[in-house]
TORSESE-877733 format. One line per 2 residues: number of its first residue (from 1); their letters; for each residue x negated, z negated, y negated of C-alpha. Coordinates in steps of 0.001 Angstrom, whole numbers, plus 500000, padded with zeros to 6 digits. Layout:
residues N
NUM> A> X Z Y | ...
//
This chain:
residues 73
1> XX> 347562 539651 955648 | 350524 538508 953072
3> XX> 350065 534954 951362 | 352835 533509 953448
5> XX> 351247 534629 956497 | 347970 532939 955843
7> XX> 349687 529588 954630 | 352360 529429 957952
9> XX> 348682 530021 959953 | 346920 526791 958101
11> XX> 350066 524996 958581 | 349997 526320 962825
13> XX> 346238 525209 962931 | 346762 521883 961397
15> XX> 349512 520974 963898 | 347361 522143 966815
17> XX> 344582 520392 965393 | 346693 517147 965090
19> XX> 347592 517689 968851 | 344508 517626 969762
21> XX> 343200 515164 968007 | 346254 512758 969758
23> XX> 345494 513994 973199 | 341949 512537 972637
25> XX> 343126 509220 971230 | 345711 509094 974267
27> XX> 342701 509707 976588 | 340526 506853 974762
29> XX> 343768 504581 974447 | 343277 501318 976710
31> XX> 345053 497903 976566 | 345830 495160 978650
33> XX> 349453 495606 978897 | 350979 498025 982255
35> XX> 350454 501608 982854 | 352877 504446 983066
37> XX> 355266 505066 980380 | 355026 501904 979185
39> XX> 351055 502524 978047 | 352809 505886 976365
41> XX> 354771 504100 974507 | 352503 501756 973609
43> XX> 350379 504400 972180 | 353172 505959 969935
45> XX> 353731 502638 968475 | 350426 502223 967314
47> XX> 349745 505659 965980 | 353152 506571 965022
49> XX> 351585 505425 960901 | 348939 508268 961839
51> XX> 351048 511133 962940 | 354028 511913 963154
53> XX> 357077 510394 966726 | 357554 513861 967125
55> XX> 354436 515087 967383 | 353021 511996 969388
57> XX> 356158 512268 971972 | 355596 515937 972024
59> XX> 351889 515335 973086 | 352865 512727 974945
61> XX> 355415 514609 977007 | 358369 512169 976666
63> XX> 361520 512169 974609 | 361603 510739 971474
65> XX> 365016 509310 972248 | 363471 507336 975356
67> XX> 360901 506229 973172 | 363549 504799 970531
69> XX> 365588 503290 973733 | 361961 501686 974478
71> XX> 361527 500122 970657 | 365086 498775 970345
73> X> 364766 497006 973329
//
C-alpha cells in the first residue's frame, strides 16, 4: 500500500470513529427541554465545540441548513 493510501485510510477511520463516538453521546444525551428535532438540535449546539455541524448533522440525520434556521431563530 502507497503512503497516500495509508494516510486517506487514518483520515476514513478517524471520521468513522468520530461518528461513532457522536451516535453514543446522542444516545446518552438527555435534558429537560422537548423531544424530536428540537432535542437534535439541542445536541448539536452543545457538541458542535467537540466535532464538527457537519459531522454532528450528518450523524444526526438532519440538514445543517435546518439546523442554522433553528439557531437564528
Amino acid at each position: 500500500m502507497r503512503t497516500t493510501e495509508v494516510a486517506t485510510l487514518r483520515r476514513r477511520v478517524g471520521h468513522l470513529e468520530d461518528e461513532a463516538e457522536i451516535a453514543r453521546r446522542l444516545a446518552a444525551f438527555s435534558d429537560q427541554g422537548p423531544g424530536g428535532r428540537q432535542r437534535i438540535y439541542r445536541f448539536i449546539a452543545a457538541e458542535q465545540e467537540n466535532f464538527p455541524i457537519a459531522a454532528l448533522c450528518r450523524v444526526c440525520r438532519v440538514a445543517r441548513s435546518s439546523f442554522y434556521a433553528w439557531v437564528k431563530k
